[in-house]
Structure formats: C-alpha cells, structure tokens
C-alpha positions as CSV (number, residue, x, y, z in Angstrom):
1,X,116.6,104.1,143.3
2,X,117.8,101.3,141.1
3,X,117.6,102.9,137.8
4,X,118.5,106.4,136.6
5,X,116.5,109.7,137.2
6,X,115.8,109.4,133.6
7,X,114.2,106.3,133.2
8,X,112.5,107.2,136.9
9,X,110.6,110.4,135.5
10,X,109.7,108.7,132.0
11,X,107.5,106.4,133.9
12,X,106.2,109.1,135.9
13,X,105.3,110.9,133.3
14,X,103.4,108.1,131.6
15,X,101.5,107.1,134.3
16,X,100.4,111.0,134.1
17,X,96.6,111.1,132.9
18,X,96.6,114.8,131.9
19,X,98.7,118.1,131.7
20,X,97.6,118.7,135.1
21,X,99.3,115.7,136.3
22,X,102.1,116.6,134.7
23,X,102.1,119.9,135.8
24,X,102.2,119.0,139.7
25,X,105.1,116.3,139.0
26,X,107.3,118.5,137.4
27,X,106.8,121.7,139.7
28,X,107.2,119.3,143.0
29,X,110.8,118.0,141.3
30,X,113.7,119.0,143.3
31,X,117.3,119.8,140.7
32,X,118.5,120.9,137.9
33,X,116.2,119.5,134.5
34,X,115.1,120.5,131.2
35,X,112.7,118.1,129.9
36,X,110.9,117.9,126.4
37,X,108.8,115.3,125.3
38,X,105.8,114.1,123.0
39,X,102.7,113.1,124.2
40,X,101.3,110.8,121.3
41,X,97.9,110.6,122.6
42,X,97.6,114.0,123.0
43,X,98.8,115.1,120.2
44,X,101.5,117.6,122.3
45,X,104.6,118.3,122.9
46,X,105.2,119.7,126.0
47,X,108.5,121.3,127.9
48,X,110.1,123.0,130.5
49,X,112.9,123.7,133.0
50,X,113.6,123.8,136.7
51,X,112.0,126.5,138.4
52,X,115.8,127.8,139.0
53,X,116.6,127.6,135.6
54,X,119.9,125.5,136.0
55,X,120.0,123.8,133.0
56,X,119.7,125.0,129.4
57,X,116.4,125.1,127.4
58,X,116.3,127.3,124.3
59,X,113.4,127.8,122.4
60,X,113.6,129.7,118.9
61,X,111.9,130.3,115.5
62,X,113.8,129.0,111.9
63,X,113.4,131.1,108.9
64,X,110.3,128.5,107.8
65,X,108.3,130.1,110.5
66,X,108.6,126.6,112.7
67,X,109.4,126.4,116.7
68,X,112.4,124.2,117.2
69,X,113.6,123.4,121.1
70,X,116.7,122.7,122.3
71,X,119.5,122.4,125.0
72,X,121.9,124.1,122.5
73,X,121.4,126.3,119.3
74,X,124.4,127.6,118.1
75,X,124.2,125.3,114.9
76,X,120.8,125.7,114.0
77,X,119.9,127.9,111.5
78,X,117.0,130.6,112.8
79,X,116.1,133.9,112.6
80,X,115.6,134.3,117.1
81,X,116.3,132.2,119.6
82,X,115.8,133.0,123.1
83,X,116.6,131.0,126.5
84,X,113.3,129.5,127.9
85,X,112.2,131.1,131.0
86,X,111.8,128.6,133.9
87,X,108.5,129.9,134.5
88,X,106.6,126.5,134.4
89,X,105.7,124.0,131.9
90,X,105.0,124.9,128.5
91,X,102.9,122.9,125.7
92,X,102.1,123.5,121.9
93,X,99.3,121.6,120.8
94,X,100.3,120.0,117.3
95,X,96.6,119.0,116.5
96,X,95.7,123.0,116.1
97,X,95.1,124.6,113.4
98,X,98.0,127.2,114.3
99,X,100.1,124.3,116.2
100,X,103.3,125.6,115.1
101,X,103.0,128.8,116.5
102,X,100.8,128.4,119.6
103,X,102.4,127.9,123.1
104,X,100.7,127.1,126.1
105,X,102.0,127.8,129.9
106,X,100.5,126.5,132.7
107,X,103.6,128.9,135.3
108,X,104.9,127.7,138.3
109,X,105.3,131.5,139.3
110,X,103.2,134.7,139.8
111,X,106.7,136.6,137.8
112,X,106.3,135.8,134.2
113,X,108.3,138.9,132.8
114,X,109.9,138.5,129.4
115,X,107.3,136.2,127.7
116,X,105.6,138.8,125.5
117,X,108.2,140.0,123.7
118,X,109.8,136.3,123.4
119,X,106.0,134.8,121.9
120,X,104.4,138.3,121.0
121,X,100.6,137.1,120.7
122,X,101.3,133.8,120.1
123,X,101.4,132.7,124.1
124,X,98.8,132.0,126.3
125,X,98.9,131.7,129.7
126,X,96.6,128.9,131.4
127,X,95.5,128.8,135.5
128,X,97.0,126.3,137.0
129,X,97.5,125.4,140.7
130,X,101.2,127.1,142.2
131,X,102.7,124.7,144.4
132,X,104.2,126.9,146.9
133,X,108.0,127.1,147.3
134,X,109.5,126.5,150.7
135,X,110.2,130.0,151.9
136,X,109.4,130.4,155.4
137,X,109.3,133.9,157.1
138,X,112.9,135.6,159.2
139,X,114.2,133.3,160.7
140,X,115.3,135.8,163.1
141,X,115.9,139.3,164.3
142,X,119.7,140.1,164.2
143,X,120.6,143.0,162.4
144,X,124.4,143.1,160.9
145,X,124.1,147.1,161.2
146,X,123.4,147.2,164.6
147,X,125.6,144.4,165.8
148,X,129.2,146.0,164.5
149,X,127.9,149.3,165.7
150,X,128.3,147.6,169.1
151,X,131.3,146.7,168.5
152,X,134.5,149.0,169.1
153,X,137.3,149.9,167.0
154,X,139.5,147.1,168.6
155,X,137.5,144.5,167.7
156,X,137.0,145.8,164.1
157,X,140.5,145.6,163.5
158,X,140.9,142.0,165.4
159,X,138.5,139.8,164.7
160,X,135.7,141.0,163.9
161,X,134.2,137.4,163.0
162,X,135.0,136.2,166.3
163,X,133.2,139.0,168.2
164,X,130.3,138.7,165.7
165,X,130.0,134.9,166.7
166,X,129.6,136.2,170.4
167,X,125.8,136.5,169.7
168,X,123.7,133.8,169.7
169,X,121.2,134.5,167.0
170,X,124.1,134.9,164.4
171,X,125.6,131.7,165.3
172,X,122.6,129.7,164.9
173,X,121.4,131.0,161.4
174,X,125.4,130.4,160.7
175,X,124.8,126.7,162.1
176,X,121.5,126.8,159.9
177,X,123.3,127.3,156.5
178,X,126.1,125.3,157.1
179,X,123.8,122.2,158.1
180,X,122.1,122.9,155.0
181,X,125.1,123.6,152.5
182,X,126.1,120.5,153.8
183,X,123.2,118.6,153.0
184,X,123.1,120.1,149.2
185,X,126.6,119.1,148.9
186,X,126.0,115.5,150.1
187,X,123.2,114.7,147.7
188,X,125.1,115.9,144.6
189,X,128.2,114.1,145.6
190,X,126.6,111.0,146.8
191,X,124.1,110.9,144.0
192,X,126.7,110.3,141.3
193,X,127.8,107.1,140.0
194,X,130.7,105.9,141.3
195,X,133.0,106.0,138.4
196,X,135.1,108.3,136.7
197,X,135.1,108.6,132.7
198,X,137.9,105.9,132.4
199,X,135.9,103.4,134.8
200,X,132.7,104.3,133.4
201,X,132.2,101.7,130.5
202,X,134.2,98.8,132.8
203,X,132.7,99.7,135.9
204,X,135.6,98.3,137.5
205,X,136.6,99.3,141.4
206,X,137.3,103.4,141.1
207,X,139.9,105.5,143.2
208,X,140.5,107.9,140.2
209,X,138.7,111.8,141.5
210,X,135.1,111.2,140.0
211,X,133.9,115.4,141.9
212,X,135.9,118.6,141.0
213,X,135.3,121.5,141.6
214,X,135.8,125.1,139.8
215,X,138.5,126.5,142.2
216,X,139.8,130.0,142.3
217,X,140.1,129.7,145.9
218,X,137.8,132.2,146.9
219,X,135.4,131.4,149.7
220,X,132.6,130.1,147.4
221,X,134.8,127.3,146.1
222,X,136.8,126.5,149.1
223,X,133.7,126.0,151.7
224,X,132.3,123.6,148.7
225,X,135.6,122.0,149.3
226,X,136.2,121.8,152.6
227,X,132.4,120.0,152.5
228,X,133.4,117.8,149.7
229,X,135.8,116.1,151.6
230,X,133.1,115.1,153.7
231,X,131.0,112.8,151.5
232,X,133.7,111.9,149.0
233,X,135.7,108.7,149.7
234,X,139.1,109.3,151.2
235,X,140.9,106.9,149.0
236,X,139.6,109.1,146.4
237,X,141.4,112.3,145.3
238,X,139.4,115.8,144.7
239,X,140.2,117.7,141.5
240,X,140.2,121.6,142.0
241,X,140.2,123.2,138.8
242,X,142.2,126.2,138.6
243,X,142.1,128.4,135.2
244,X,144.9,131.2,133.9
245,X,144.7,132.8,130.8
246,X,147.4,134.3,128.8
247,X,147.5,138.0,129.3
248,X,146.3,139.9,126.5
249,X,149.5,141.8,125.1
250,X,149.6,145.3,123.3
251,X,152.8,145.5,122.9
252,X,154.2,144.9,119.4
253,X,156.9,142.5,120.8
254,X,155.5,139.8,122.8
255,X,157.4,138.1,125.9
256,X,159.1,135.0,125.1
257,X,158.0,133.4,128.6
258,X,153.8,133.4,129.0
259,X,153.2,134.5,132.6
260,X,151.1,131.7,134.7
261,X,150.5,133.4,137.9
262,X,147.6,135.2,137.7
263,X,145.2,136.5,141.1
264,X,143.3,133.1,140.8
265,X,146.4,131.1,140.3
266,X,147.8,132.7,143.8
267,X,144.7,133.0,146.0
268,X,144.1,129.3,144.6
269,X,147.2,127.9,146.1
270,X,147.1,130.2,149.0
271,X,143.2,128.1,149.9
272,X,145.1,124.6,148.7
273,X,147.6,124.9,151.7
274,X,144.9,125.9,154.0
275,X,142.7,122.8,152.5
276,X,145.8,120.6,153.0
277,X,146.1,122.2,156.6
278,X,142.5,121.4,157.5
279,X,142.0,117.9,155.9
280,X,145.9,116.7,155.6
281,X,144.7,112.8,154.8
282,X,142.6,114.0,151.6
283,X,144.7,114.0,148.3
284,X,144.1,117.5,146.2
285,X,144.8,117.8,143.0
286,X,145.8,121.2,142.2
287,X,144.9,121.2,138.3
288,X,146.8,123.8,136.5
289,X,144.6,124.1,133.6
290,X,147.2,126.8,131.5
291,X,145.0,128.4,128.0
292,X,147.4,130.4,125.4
293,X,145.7,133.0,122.9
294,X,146.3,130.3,120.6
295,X,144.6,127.6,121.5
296,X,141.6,129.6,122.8
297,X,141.4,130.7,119.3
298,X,141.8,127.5,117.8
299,X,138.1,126.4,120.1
300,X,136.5,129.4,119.5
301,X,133.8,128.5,117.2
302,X,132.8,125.4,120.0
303,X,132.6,127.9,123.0
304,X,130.9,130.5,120.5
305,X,128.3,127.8,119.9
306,X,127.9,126.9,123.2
307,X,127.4,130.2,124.6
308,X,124.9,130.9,121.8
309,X,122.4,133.1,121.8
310,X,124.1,135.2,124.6
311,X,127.0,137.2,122.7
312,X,128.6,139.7,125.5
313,X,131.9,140.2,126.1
314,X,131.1,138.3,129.5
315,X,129.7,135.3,128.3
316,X,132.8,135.3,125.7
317,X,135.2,135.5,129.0
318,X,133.4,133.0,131.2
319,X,132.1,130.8,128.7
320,X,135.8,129.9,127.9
321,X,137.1,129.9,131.2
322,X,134.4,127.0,132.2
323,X,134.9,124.7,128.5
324,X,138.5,124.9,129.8
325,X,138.1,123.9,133.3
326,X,135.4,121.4,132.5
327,X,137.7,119.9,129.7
328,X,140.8,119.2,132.8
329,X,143.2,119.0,130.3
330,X,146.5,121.1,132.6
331,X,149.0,120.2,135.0
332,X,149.1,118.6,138.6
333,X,152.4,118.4,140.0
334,X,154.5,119.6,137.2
335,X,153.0,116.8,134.8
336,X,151.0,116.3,132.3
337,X,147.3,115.6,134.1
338,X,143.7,115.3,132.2
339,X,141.1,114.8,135.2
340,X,139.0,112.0,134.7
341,X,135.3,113.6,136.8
342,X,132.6,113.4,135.6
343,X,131.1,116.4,138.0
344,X,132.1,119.6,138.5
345,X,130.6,121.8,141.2
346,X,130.3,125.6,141.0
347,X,130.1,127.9,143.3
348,X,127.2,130.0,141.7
349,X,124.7,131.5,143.5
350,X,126.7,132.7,146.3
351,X,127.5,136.4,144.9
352,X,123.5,137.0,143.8
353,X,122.4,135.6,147.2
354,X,124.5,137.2,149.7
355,X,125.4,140.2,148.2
356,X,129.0,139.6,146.3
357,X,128.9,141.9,143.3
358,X,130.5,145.7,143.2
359,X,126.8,146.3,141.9
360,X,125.2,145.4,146.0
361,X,127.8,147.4,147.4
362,X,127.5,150.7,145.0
363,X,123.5,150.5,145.5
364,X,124.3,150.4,148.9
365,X,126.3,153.5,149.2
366,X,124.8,155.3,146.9
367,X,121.6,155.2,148.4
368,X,122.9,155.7,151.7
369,X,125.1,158.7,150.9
370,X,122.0,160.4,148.9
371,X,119.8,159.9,151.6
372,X,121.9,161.5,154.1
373,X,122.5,164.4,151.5
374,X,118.7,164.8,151.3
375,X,118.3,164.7,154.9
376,X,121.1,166.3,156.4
377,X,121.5,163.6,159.0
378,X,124.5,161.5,157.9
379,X,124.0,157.5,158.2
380,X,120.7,158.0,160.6
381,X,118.4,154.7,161.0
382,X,116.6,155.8,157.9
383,X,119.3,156.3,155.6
384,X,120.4,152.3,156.4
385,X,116.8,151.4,156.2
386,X,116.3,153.4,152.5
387,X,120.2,152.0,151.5
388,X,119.0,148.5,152.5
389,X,115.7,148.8,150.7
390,X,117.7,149.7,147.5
391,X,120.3,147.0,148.3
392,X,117.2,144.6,148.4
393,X,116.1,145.6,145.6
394,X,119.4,144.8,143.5
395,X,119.8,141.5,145.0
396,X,116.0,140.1,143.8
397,X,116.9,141.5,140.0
398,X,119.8,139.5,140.3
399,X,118.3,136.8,141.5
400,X,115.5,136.9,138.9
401,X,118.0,137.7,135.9
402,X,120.4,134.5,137.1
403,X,119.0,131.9,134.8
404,X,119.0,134.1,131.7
405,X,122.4,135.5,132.4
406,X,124.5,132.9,134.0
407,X,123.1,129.3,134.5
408,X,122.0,128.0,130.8
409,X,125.0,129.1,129.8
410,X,127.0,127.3,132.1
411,X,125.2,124.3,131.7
412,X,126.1,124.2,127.9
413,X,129.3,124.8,128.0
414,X,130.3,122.3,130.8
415,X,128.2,119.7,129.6
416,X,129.8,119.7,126.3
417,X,132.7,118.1,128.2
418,X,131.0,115.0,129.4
419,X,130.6,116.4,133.0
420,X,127.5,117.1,134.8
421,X,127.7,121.1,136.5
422,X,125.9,120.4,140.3
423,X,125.7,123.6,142.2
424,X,124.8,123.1,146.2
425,X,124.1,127.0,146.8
426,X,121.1,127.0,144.4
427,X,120.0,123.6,146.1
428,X,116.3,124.4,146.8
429,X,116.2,124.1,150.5
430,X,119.4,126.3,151.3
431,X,117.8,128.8,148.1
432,X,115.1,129.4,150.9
433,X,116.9,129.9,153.6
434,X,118.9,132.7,152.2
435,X,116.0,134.1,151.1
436,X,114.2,134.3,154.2
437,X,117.0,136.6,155.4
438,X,116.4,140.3,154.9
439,X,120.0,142.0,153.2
440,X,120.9,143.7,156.4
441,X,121.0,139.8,157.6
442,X,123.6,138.8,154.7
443,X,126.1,141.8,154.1
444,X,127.4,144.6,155.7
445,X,129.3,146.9,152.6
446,X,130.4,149.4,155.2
447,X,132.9,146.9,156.5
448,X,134.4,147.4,153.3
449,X,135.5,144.5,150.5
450,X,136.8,141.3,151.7
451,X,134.7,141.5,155.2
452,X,131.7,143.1,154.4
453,X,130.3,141.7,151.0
454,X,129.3,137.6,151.8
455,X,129.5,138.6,155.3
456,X,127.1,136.2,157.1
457,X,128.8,133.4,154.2
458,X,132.5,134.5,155.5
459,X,130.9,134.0,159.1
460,X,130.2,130.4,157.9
461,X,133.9,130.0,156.4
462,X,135.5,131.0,159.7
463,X,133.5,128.7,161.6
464,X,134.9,125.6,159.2
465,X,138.1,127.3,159.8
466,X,139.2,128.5,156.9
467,X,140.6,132.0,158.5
468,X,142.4,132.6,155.3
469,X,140.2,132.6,152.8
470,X,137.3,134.1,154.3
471,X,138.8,137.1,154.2
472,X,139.9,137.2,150.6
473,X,137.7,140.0,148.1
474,X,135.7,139.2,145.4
475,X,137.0,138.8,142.1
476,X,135.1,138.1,139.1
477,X,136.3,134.7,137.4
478,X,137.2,136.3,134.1
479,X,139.7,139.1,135.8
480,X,140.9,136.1,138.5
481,X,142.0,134.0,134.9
482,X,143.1,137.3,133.4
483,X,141.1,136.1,130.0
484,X,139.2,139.1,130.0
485,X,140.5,142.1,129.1
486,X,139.8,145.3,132.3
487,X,139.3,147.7,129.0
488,X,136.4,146.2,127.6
489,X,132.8,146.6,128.7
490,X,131.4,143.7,129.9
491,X,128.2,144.5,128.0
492,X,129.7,145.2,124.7
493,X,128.7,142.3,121.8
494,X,131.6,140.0,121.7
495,X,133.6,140.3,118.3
496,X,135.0,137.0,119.4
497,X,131.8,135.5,119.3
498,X,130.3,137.2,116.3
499,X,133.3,136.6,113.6
C-alpha cells in the first residue's frame, strides 16, 4: 500500500453507493478504528468502531439537547456521555425531522446489550446482513483436568510444563497460537512507518527504537517481546517501558529517599536478563519511567480528561500508569532517556482470554467446592464440568465488558502521547483461536497462581524459553507500579478524578 490506511478507506468509502456498502466494508476491516464521517449526498453522518472495540468512540448529549461524537470528551460540556458500543455501524439521518436525536444501527452482532439505556427510545435497530466472524469449532479434545490428573506428584513438583508438552494435542494447539501471536505481532510491527518521532518530519535513515512495549515483565509483555525481536530490525533498539509509582505514605513524616523498587520494577529486570539471555545481539532499553505524587498531581486534570467518562478508582490507577509509560520520559542506564516510539504494544487481552484474573480462579472454586458440598462427592467429573461452566461463564462477561472497561480508555490516554497502542492478543485471527478453546483447554486454577491461571499461554512461554517468567503470578499493573493504593476499592468513584 503506497498511501496510508486513512487515505485508503476514504476512497473506499466514496466509491460506497449506499449504507449497505458501507456496512460490509467496515464489518470485513481487520484492526483497531473508529471512523466518523458525513455523507453529503445523503444527508448523514454515520460512525462506528471496530467490532473489538480497540479504539475510543464516545457518543454523548450537551445540555442543548444535541448528539456530539468523539474520540475524547473530557472537555466538552454535556449532561451524559457514554463509550460507543462496537456493535456495528451507526447513522443519524440529519435530513429528519428529529435528526438530532435519532440514531440508526445496522449491528455487526446478535449481543446488542446496553443500547437502551444509552438512546432510550431514540435508537432503532435496522436488519442488516452479519458477516460472520472467523470462529471455527475445538480445535481439539485435550482436557487440562484430565491430563495433570495423569500426572504424579513428581512431575507436579518438576516440571510440570515439560510433562504437559509430552502430549501431542497440547503441543500443536501451543504451536497453533504461537504461529499466530507471531503473525499479529509481525503485521503491527512491520506495518509502522519506519521512523521514530525525531526522524519523522526528516525522514532521514532511523536506528532510534521506533516499537515499545508496556513491560512489567510478566509473561504477557515478555512473549510480545521475545516476538518483537523477530520483525524489528536488529540495528534497532526495543524500548520496554517499565512504570513505579511513589508509594502512598500515611505516615506524618515522609522518607527523605522515595523507594523505586516496586514488584514490577523487580520481575521487570528479572524478564530483561532472561530477554538479554535469549536474544543477546538485541539492544533493550530498560526505561525506568520513575512518577512522584507530585508530578502525578501536577497531570492530573490531562489523565482525568482522558479517562473521561470512566471515573473508578481503576481507571484513575491505570489511566496514569499508561499516560506515563506512553509519555517515555525516565531513565535507561542511569541517565536521563525520553524514548522516541511511536508504538507501544500492550499486552491486553491475555488475562480476559485465558483466564488471568483472581475473579476466573474464585468462580472456579467456588463453584467447584459448592458443588461438591451439594453433592457429597468431592471434585467428581461433575463438579469440574459445573466449576468449568461457571468459569466459562466469567470469562465471556469479561470478554464482552473489555471494550467498555479497558480498551477506549487505553486508547485515549496513550494516544495523547503521539504513540499508536497495537495489541497482537486481540488481533482477530488469534481472538478466534482462543475462543474456539473451551476454559478447561486455557487454565487449570487448581495448579494454583503462577502455573495454573494462563496455563496453556505459560505453555507457549516455555516453549520460546522463557522458563523464568512463565512461572511468575499475575499482578495487576496498578499494585505491580504500587500507584494504587491495596485499601481502596477498585470500584469506588475516583476523588482524584472528580476534584
């Protein structure tokens, strides 16, 4: 392609003759896109967002009574603004007489929750033709329950990876992701520009790091990594981002000397040496991106903003923690380093798709536990069958709930820095394959945290060879940076982003 995916689709869409036109090239787009535009010989402006809902659409109502859309919203004045659904492509039809209020959706999916309390009666929803998403049956039969039940206590407390890897069928759906993790990580790396922000206006010969990439060095970040060096060129360095917070302090006197090393600060340089031990010929620059209660402070009313109209005490904690890392501004060595990329990739996706959150595990327990109680059989083949069925059902409500909860957000905050988020685990393609895998084929929680949670994804990790971090347990970004505070409720409405 000799122009940019901008220019590419604004020709596509005005050789469109009609909104069904429209309507099968925007549902057959592959990536991340928000899109509104005016169709003067309609009379129409019509909108939407990718059917995964990675970047930001908002859609709200000012205190005139008029619609206004945006990517962001946090300055303009309204009385309700919601986050778009990614539920297909939406229209309002200007030459109505009610063209202000109407909105019409032609939906790229049969789940269109949400939309009557966001339009009340002032939505309708048109027919239109569902392209069908790639999704193709199980891909096979394994069964993580009944493979470690073969497996004695010896191996458990070995290598329980390696024994796992013994049979066939988990190797190949292993092989399976990893060919196609590797594939999603190619085309966002290779389908960038190949300048940094300091080349960018010259376009001069660039060996400044153009990808980074949000490391805690946890397994999410440090397979992207380990694939990264792949595609990126190796006289060109690889940013990894690492975030740390200073600690919220009760005390009355505080310590002269702000403490640096928090959990992601250590598990990150524990992954660097094992990146450096794996690819020694890559350069990693180990960004030391260091944020005192001060100078948070001093950004708050940007991130608040951003993050805008989420307001929990989580969006307060991660929406910081990614303007930070997406700003670069830290250390690399000891010195003074602002990184120059102009895309960041993110490891999300990985936790709602195979089963990372303390949420999977507990719905997986508890159901197993209360089905034994019930039946006075203690973990029979039905009470894993009823605790999977409840663990299924947690992982599609996270899945469904990720574009509302975490992905618009993300993309506001980080694209307020001048780089582009890209994030290969919600790539369409490996998005199906996942999902073609029942929960018993992803996680195992009685393995316990670390092992268990991610399991067939820690599988893939110890196949690249990264027997260090596959191992290491979940941690939640905004404990890992220590900006959030443990006593909070995650929940709660932010007084940080309210004031």
């Amino acid at each position: 392609m000799n122009s940019s995916d901008t220019l590419w689709l604004l020709r596509k869409i005005e050789a469109s003759r009609n909104e069904t036109d429209l309507f099968n090239l925007l549902a057959c787009l592959r990536g991340p896109f928000s899109v509104i535009f005016l169709r003067k010989e309609e009379n129409r402006i019509y909108f939407a967002r990718d059917a995964v809902g990675r970047n930001s659409l908002l859609i709200g109502r000012k205190h005139d009574g008029n619609i206004f859309i945006s990517s962001v919203g946090g300055n303009v004045p309204s009385s309700v603004v919601y986050e778009l659904p990614p539920y297909g492509l939406y229209f309002i039809d200007l030459a109505s007489v009610n063209g202000s209020e109407s909105v019409t959706l032609l939906p790229w999916t049969d789940d269109c929750r949400e939309l009557d309390q966001m339009f009340c009666s002032s939505l309708t929803i048109q027919t239109a033709v569902k392209i069908q998403t790639p999704v193709g049956g199980n891909i096979t039969q394994y069964n993580f329950n009944f493979h470690t039940l073969l497996l004695n206590e010896t191996s458990l407390d070995s290598d329980i990876f390696g024994c796992l890897f013994k049979h066939p069928e988990i190797q190949n759906v292993c092989n399976q992701l990893l060919g196609t993790l590797r594939n999603a990580v190619e085309e966002r790396i290779t389908n960038t520009t190949q300048y940094c922000k300091m080349c960018l206006e010259k376009q001069s010969e660039c060996i400044h790091p153009k990808i980074g990439i949000l490391f805690s060095g946890g397994i999410d970040c440090t397979i992207l990594a380990l694939l990264a060096d792949e595609f990126v060129p190796t006289n060109c360095p690889i940013d990894l981002m690492n975030v740390a917070f200073e600690k919220v302090s009760r005390a009355k006197v505080k310590p002269t000397v702000i403490e640096w090393n928090v959990p992601d600060r250590v598990t990150g340089l524990a992954s660097l040496d094992e990146l450096r031990r794996l690819r020694p010929n890559r350069v990693w620059n180990f960004v030391e991106i260091n944020v005192n209660r001060c100078e948070l402070n001093e950004k708050r009313k940007i991130i608040s903003n951003l993050v805008f109209p989420l307001r929990n005490v989580l969006d307060e904690s991660l929406g910081a923690a990614l303007w930070f890392a997406s700003r670069g501004v830290g250390q690399k060595n000891g010195e003074t380093y602002t990184s120059p990329c102009r895309v960041l990739l993110l490891g999300s996706g990985a936790d709602e798709l195979f089963g990372g959150y303390t949420r999977h595990k507990a719905a997986f327990e508890r159901n197993l536990l209360g089905y034994a109680e019930k039946s006075a059989t203690e973990h029979s083949p039905h009470a894993y069958q009823k605790a999977y069925e409840a663990l299924e059902e947690e992982l599609n409500l996270d899945w469904r709930r990720l574009p509302s909860r975490n992905l618009a957000r993300d993309d506001r905050v980080i694209s307020d820095n001048g780089v582009t988020p890209r994030t290969p685990y919600l790539q369409e393609d490996f998005i199906a394959l996942v999902r073609s895998l029942k929960a018993s084929q992803r996680c195992y929680h009685p393995l316990g945290p670390g092992i268990g949670d991610k399991l067939m994804l820690r599988l893939c990790a110890y196949k690249l060879g990264l027997t260090q971090a596959c191992v290491l347990r979940k941690r939640a970004l905004q404990f890992g940076s220590r900006i959030a505070d443990r006593k909070q409720n995650a929940s709660d409405r932010s007084t940080y982003l309210e004031d």
